[in-house]
Structures are given as C-alpha cells and as structure tokens.
N, C-alpha and C positions, 0 to 999 in steps of 0.2 A: 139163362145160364145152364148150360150143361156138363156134367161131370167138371166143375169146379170152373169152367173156361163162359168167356162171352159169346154168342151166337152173332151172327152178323147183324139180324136185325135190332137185338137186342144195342146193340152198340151203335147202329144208326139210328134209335131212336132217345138213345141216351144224350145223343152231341146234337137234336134235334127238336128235344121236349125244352122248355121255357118253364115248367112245371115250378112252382115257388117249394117244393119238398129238392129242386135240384140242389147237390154240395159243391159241385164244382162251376167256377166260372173262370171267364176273363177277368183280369185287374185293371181300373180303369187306368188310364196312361199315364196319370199323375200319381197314383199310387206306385205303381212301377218305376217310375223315375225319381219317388223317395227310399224305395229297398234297391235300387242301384245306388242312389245316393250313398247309402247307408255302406255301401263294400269300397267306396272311392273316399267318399268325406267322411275322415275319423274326427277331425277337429280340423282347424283352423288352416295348419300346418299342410295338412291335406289339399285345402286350396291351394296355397301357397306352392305346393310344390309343381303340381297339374299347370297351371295358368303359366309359372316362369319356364317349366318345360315346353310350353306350346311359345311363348316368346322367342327359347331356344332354336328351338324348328324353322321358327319363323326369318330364320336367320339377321337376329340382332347383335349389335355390340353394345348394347345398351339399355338395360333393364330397369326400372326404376320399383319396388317398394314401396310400399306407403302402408301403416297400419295403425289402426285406433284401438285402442281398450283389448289389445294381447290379440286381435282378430274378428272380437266380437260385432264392433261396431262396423269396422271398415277392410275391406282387402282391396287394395289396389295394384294392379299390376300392369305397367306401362311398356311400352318398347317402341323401336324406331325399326322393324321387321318387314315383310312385306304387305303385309295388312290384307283384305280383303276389299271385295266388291260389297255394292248390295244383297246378289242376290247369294254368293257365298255364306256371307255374314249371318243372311236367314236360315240356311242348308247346316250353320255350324251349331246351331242350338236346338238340331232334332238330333234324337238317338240314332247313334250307330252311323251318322255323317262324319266322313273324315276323308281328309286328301292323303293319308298316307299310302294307304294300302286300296289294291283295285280290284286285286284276284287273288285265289287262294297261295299260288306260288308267293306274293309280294310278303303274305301272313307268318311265312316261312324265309323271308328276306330281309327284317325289318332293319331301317339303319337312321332311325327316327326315335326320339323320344320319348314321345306320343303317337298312338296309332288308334288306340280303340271303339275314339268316338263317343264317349261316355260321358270324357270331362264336365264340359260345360252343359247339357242338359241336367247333368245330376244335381252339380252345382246349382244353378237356374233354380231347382225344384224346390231349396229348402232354402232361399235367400232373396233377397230386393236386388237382384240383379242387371248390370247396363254394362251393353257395350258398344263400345263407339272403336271406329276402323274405318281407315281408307286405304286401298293399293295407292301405287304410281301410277296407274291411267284412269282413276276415277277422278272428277272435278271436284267430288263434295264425298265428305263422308258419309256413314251409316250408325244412328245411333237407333241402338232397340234396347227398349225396356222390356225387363217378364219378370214377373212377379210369383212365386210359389209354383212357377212352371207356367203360369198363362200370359202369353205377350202383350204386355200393355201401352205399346204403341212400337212404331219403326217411323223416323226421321231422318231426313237429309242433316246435317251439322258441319259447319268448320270443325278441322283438325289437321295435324300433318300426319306424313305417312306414317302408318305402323295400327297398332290396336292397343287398348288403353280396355280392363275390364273393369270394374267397381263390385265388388260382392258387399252387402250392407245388411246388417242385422240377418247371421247367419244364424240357421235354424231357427226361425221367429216362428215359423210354424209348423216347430216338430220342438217343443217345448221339453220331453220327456228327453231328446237328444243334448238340448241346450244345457239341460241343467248339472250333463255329465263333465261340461265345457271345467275344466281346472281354472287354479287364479290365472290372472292373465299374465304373473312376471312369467308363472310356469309355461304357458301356452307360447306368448313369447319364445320364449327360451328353443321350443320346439322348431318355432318358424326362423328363426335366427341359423340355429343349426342345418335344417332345411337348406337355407339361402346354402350357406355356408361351405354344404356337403356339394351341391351345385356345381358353387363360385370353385368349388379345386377341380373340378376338372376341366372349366374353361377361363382360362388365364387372358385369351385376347377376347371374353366379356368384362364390360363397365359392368358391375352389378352394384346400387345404390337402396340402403336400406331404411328407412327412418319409423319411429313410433311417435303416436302422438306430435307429429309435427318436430322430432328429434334426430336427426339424425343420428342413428348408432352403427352402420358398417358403410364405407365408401370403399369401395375394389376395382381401383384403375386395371385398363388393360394394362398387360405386363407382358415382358417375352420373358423373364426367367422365371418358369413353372414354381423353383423351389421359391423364389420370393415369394409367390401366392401361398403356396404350402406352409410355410415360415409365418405369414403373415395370418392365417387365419388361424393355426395350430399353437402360434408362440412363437417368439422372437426366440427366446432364451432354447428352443431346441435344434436352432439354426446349426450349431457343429456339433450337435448329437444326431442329427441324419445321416444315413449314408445312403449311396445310392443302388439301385438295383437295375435286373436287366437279364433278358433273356429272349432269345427269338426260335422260335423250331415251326414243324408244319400245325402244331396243334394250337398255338397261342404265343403270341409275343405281349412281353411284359415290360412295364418300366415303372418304376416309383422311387419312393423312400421308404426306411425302417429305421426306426430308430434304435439307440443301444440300451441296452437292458439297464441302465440307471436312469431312465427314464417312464420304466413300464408303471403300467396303470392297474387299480383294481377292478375294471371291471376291462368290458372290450368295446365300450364306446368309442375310440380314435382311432381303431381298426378303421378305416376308409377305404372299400373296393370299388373300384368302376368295369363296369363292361361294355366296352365300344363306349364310353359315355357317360355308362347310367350307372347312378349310383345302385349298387344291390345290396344285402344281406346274404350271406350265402357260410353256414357253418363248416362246408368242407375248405374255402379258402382259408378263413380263418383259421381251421385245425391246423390245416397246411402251411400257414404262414408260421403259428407258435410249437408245431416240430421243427422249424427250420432254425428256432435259437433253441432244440435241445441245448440241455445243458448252460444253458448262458439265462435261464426265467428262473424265477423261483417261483414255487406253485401255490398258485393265485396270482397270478402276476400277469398281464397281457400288454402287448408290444404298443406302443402307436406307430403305425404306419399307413401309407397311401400308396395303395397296389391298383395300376394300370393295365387292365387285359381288351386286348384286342383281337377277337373270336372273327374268322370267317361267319357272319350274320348266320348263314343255313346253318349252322353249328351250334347253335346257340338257341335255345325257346324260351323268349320273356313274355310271353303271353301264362305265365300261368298264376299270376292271381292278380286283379281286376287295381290295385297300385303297383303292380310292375317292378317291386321290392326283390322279390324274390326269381331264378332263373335256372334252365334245367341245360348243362352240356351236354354234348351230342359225347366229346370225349371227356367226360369227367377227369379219368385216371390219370390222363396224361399232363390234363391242367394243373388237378391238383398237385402233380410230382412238379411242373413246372416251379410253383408257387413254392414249394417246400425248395430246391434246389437255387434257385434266385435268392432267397434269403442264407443260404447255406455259403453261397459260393460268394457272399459280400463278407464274409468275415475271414475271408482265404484271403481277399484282396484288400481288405482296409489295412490302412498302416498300422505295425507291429504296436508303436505306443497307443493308440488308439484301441486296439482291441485288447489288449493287456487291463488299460481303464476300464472300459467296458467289463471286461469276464470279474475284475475287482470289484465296481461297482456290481454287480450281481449276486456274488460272494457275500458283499457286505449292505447287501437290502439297500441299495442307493445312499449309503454313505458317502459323500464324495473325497476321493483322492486330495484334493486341494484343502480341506479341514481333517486330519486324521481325529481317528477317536483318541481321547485320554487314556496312557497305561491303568490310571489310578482310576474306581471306579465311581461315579457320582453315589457312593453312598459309604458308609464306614461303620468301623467296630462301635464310633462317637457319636452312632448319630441317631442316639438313645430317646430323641422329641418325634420322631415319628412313630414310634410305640413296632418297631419292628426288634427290637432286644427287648428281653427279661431283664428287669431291675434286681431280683435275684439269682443268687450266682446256685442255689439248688437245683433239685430235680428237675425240666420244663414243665409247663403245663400248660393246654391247648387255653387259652384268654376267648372270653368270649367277647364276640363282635357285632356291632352292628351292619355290617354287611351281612345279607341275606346269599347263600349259595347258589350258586352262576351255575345253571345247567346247562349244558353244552352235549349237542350228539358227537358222540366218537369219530374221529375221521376213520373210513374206510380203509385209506390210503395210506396211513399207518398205522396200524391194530398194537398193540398195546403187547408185551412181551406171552408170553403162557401164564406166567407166574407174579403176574403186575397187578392181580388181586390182592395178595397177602402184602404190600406196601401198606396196605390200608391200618395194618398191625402195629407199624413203626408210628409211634408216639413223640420222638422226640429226633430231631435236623440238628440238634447241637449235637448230639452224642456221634457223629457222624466222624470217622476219622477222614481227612480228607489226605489220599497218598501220592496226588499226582492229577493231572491234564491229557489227557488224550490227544491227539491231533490239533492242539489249541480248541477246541470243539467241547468236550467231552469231562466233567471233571468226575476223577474215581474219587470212592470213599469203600471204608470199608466200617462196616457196625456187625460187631460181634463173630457171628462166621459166615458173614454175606457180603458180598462186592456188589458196590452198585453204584450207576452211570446218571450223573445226572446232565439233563443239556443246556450248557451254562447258559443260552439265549433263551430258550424255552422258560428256565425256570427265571431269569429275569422278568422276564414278559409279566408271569403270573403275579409276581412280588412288586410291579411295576404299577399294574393291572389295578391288583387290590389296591393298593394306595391311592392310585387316582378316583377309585370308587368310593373308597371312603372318606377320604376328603367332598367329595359330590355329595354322597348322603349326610353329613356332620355343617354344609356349609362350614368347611373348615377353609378359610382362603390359603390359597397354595401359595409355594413357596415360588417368587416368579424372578426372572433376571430381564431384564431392559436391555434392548438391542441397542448397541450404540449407536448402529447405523440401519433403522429400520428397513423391511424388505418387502419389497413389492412384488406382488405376484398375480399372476393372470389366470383366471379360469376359462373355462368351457361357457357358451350361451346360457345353457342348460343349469348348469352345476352353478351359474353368479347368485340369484333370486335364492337358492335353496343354502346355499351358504351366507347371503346375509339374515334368512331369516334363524339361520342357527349361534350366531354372533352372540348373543345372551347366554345361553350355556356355555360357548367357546369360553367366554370371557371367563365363567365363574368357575374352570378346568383351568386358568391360568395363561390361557392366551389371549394376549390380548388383541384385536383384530378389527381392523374399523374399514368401511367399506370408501373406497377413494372416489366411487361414481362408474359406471358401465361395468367392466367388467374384471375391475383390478381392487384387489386389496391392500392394506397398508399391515405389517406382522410388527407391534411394537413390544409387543414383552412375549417369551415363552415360560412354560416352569424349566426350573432349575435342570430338570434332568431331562430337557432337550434343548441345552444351550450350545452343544458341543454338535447339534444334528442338522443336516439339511432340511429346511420348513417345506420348500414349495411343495414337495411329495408327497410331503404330511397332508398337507391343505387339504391337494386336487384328491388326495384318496381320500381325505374325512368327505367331501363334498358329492363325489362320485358314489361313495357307497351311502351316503345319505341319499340321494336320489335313487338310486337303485332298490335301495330298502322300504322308503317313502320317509318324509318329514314332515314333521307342524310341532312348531314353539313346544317343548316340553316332554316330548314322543320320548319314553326312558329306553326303547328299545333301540331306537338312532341314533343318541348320547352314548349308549353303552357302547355299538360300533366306533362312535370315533374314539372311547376311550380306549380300546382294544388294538385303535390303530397306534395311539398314540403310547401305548406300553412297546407294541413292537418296534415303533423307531424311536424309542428311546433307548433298548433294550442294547446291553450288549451283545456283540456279532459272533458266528463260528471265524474262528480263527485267529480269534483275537487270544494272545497270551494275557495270562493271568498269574498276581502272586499268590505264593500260597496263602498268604492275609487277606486276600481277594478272593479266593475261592471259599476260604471260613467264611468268609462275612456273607455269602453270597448263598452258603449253605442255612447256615445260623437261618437268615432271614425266611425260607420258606417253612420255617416251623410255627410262624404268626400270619402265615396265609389260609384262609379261612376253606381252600382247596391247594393244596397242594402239589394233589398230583396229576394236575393240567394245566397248560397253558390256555390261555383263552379263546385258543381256535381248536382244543381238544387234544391237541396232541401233550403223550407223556411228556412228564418231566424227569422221571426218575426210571430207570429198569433193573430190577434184583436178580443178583443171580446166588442162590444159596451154598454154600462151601460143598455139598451133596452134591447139587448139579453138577457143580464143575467136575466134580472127582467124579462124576459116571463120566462123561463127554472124555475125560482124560484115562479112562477105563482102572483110577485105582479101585473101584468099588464095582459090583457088579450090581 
C-alpha cells in the first residue's frame, strides 16, 4: 500500500493468495441463494405471490391455490399456462434464468410480471421443492425435485399442459427464518389478500383458493371489472363506487373510489396497479387523498382501485427485488393525473349522490338513511352512571379508578396560546352555557372568560371515559339488542384478528359472534350506538387492531377500539343542540378524569379571557 491506496501487485496477490488469514471470499451458491431468498421470501405470502405471477405470464385463465397450515406445510400453485419443456424446466431453477428479458433495452421495456429470474431458485433454496410442467409439443412431462437448493432428482411424469409447483415445509432449513413465520389464520390472511390484490386486476382469470382442503375464494372469469372489484372488496360498496378515468400522453387511468362514508382507518384498500402490477407507491396514494380535499376527515383514507397504464420505458419496476415498489420517468404529471381523476368524479356524479357523500363526511359516516336523535343518548337523569354530583354544592373533582390516558398532542391542531390556564378551571357546572356556534361549537361563559367547547370532541372524551371504566370495574354495560341482527364482511386480513378480539368486544357490550370465513353476525351494541352505523365501527376496530398488532388481552389494542367506539358514538359537528343538551353535555366533562382532550389529543375547550378580547378589540392597550 502506498500513500493509503493498493499497488498493483499488492492487489494481484490479494485475489490470488488462498492464505487461511484471507477475509474475503466467494459465497458458496447455496448460501447465496438463501440471502436472495431472504429479499424475495418474506413469508408464505411471498411465495404466493412470485409463483401466481409466473402462472400469469404464463398466460393462464386458470389458476388453482392450495394451502396447508397458513403456508407452512404446503404451497401449491397450479395453472393451465404454456408450461415448459424439459430442458427449459431445468434452465428455470438456476439464478438469473428467465424468458423475459434478453438485453439490456428489454430491462427498460418490461411488460411482464416477472422478469428477474430469482423466483424459484430462492424459493427452491429454503423449501422441499417440485415441479412438474409440460408445453404443448412435449409428449410427457418434466418433474424435478430440489431440495434446500440441491436437485434431487428430474423425471419424465403424466400431466396436462401448464406447470403445477408444490413448495413444502417452507424454511425447514433456515429455522431462525421459520420461527419469525406469524400464526397461520394471520399468515393466511396475507396470502388471501395477495391472491386477492391479483384477482382485481385480472377479471378474465379463474383464480381458485382453498386451505386445508377448504375452499375459501372461488373467482370466475367475469367481463364486468366492477363485479370482481364488488366482489372481492364487498358487496355492500357496490353503489358507494364511482367511477374514474383519464387518458393524456403521460398515463391513462381507469378505476373506482369510493365516497367518503365509506373511508377506512388506515390505507389498506387503496389498491394501485401499473400495467398490472399491483405496487405501493406513497405519491399515488397522496394524490389520490388530495383529490377528495375536503370531502376525508383526517385520518381517514379512501378505498379505492386505481388503474395506470404507463408506456413500459416510462416506468422502472426493477427497484426492489419483490417488485412492490416503482420509480416514473414522469412522476408530476402521473401524480396530477391521479389527483385530477378523482377530482373531476365528484363534478360528474349525480347531484343526490354527492350531496350524501359530502354529508356522510360531515357526519363521520353517519348514514343519511338513520339520522341521529335530536335528544341526546344521555340526560340531566342519568345520575347511575356517576357522570352527575348527587350534591347540588360546590363540585368537586371524585376520584376515579381510571388511571390518566396520556396522549401526544396533535401537531395539526396545537392547542390555543392560553389553553394552559384551563387547567385552573375546577368546576364544568359553573359554566354558563350562552349559545352554539355553527351547530359545532358550544359557547359558555365562566366569570370574565368565553370559552368554546367542541361538542363532538368533548363527547368523545365523556364517551371515552365511560367505556374505560366500565372495562376496568367489569361493570357489564348497558346493551340494546338488534332486532334484526347485522352481517358484516371483513378484509382477509382483518377476519382472524377480529375473531380473536371477540372476548373483549363482548365484554365493551358488543356483542359479535363470528358466522365462519369471513362475515360476522352484530347482535347487540351498547346503548349509545344504537342509533349508529356498525360495519365502520367493526372494519376500523379490526383494521386499527391489526395495524397496531393484537393478542387476547393487548390493553393498548382494546383501548384503540375503545377510542373508536367513543367517536362514532359521539355526537356530530353540525348537529343542533338544546340548551338542556348542551348543560348536560357541559355538566358531564367535569367527572372526566381528563377533560381537556379528546382521546386523539385534540382540545376540548379554548379560553379566551375578557383582557384578550378587549386588547384584539383595542379597548385596552
């Protein structure tokens, strides 16, 4: 080495000494082909997705599924495609073989699924792997076995055309891999949704799913796109989609969105394709949720199924090694796309329909068809929930077995200048209440201060607490009986995680029993969401429980659904209030254990002191 750099020879004898003090070497090929494993196969789902994509390719209408034990035991993945030869079949189970791509132009043209080459050797590496395939000019099929990457035999076999793969006892031998494998309803759940995200974008494939010898999705070919979409997303949002549409030289678009009384809490049923493939990609997404400015409420995300169709050279899905993620050549102009297709559907849907829609928004997915009750689920009377003082004296703060709910402040509404000194005020009764603001807003005034409290907000909290303390007290809630119980349908994903929350649901006063796949049965709610739409409730208790993580008991997962379950119980902005309705509504946050937050952080109350307003008004200097 000289002045810090390598010498030539020093360097040809560095890649040329065998010396056992060397640090660098080659990796042997199987080692190699378990750290490509490792960036292709996350889990089960991984498979699943690689194997139905190359079915795809293969040009099938006809895909078959089979899975054991959530993935662990068995993947199977069948099709009636063009199959292969022998000597193909050998060629597709080394690295970096693939009939997609030939030269570097094609790398830059891709209009294929699959391209990388990667699949099935990685796979191969960490599983008891067999595949059997014949084209249309071969007489006899091709079955090879390989085992942890070493082929253990190749065979002539009956079969018909296409390729059929078996992956069995996946990661059997990469154990520290295995053991990261989730339960299998969860793992499931993944490959389901997998299939699922697939199945919407090719309507003229049979896609056929089953576990454990069960069938759980059957997906005839279809010509009406929206029937697949309906059918895999829910029945029940069939006249909540509308449709979209756009063509320029930078991308042409087609899908469905749905209207804002159907938005979800997280952005799982955002569903994007490009040319096909399903991606993740956070600027459509951004793009798609500025397009219903004003019509979301924040935290709130759309479900819809957005189709772009990119000139290939425009487009780079080679950048991460599952082909999830993709880079445009014209970002800006996709993204304004995106943003302007959902813009220009609410110019054109029918007047009554978008009217519903911007209501149902307004009123957090209340529906139109149940209004809320003028009178509000609670009263001056309704002295057994310990939210009144039995004495008509001075108030005084009661102490509680609810333990103080800390919450980070939202950003995104910071709290007044002077919404520290609230902390002063000791008593919600003493509160003159003078009036309603915007139906939103109730004034009061205490001593020589005005101050705003927001009727849903501070429901929420009053809501909030009750249902917490009932939880901790095993106090059994007060519940009403559905006359006509209500079925509801989840996500893959979100079924397994919501039956195993059923025991808590129950003892918060829902009662909810699971009807089998992937539908619930809603036979009783408590009292103060009888008057409210359920299925929203559900899919966002079940969604934000999976997003947060869940297991039997988790008090941080419970607390989210209760927090949901305060806000759509909660009364709405805009909803008029009596003046006895607004006391009662005051009164009560003086026996909340926090007062001055709703349970997502944001204020309940803003003071403004008789001083402020007189400088603002300049009689004071």
């Amino acid at each position: 080495m000289v002045n810090g750099q390598l010498t030539g020879q020093t360097t040809t004898n560095s890649f040329n000494t065998k010396s056992p003090m060397a640090r660098i070497q080659i990796l042997p090929e199987i080692l190699s082909n378990k750290i490509a494993a490792g960036e292709v196969v996350e889990r089960p789902a991984s498979v699943v997705k690689e194997l139905v994509e190359n079915a795809v390719d293969a040009g099938s209408d006809r895909i078959t599924i089979d899975i054991e034990e959530g993935g662990r035991a068995l993947i199977q993945v069948s099709d009636n495609g063009c199959g292969m030869n022998r000597d193909d079949a050998l060629l597709a189970i080394e690295r970096y073989a693939t009939s997609k791509i030939a030269s570097e132009s094609d790398l830059f043209n891709i209009r294929t699924l699959g391209f990388r080459g990667e699949a099935l050797p990685s796979i191969a590496s960490v599983s008891k792997f067999t595949l059997v395939t014949r084209d249309e000019a071969s007489e006899a099929a091709t079955e090879i076995r390989v085992e942890g990457g070493k082929v253990r035999s190749v065979n002539p076999t009956g079969a018909p055309k296409g390729t059929m793969i078996s992956i069995r006892q996946l990661f059997f031998n990469t154990p520290a891999r295995r053991k990261f494998l989730k339960t299998v309803p969860t793992e499931l759940g993944h490959i389901a949704e997998t299939v699922s995200s697939i199945a919407l974008s090719r309507p003229d494939i049979r896609f056929r799913l089953t576990h454990n010898g069960r069938i759980l999705k059957d997906w005839h070919i279809i010509n009406d796109p929206l029937a697949r979409v309906s059918d895999i997303l829910g029945d029940d949002l069939n006249r909540r989609l509308y449709a979209i549409s756009l063509e320029n030289d930078a991308v042409s678009l087609t899908g469905w969105i749905g209207d804002p009384s159907v938005a979800r809490s997280s952005s799982g049923r955002i569903h994007t394709f490009v040319n096909g493939r399903c991606i993740r990609d956070r600027g459509v997404a951004y793009a798609l949720i500025d397009g219903y400015r004003g019509r979301l409420m924040k935290g709130r995300y759309p479900v819809a199924v957005v189709h772009l169709t990119i000139p290939p050279g425009e487009v780079d899905i080679n950048v991460h090694p599952t082909k999830h993620e993709v880079r445009f050549f014209r970002q800006r102009e996709v993204y304004a796309a995106v943003r302007t297709a959902v813009e220009d559907a609410w110019k054109t849907t029918r007047p009554s329909a978008r009217q519903e829609a911007l209501q149902a928004a307004e009123s957090f997915v209340t529906p139109p068809s149940r209004p809320v009750p003028a009178i509000l689920p609670f009263s001056v009377n309704e002295r057994q929930h310990g939210y009144f003082r039995a004495n008509s004296g001075p108030a005084r703060r009661e102490t509680s077995e609810v333990g103080t709910f800390q919450v980070a402040p939202d950003p995104n509404h910071p709290p007044a200048p002077e919404q520290p000194a609230l902390f002063e005020l000791a008593d919600f009764t003493s509160f003159d209440v003078i009036g309603q603001f915007r139906r939103t807003y109730i004034l009061c005034e205490q001593g020589n201060d005005l101050l705003l409290i927001d009727q849903h907000a501070a429901h929420e909290r009053i809501l909030y607490e009750r249902f917490r303390r009932a939880r901790l007290s095993n106090t059994p809630p007060v519940v009403q009986k559905l006359l006509i119980p209500e079925t509801i349908e989840t996500g893959y994903r979100e079924s397994p995680v919501l039956e195993r929350m059923l025991p808590d649901l129950n003892a918060l006063g829902l009662d909810i029993e699971h009807f089998g796949g992937n539908t619930f049965i809603v036979k009783a709610v408590p009292d103060i969401l009888a008057d409210r739409e359920l299925r929203p409730l559900i899919t966002d208790m079940a969604e934000t429980a999976l997003a947060h993580g869940f297991t039997p008991g988790l008090s941080e997962a419970i607390d989210r659904c209760i927090i949901l379950m305060a806000c759509h119980g909660a009364i709405r902005a805009h909803q008029p209030l009596a003046p006895a309705e607004m006391k009662a509504l005051v009164a009560q946050l003086d026996a909340c254990e926090n007062p001055w937050t709703c349970p997502h952080g944001r204020p309940t109350v803003i003071r403004w002191p008789e001083k402020s307003l007189e400088k603002h008004f300049k009689r004071i200097v």
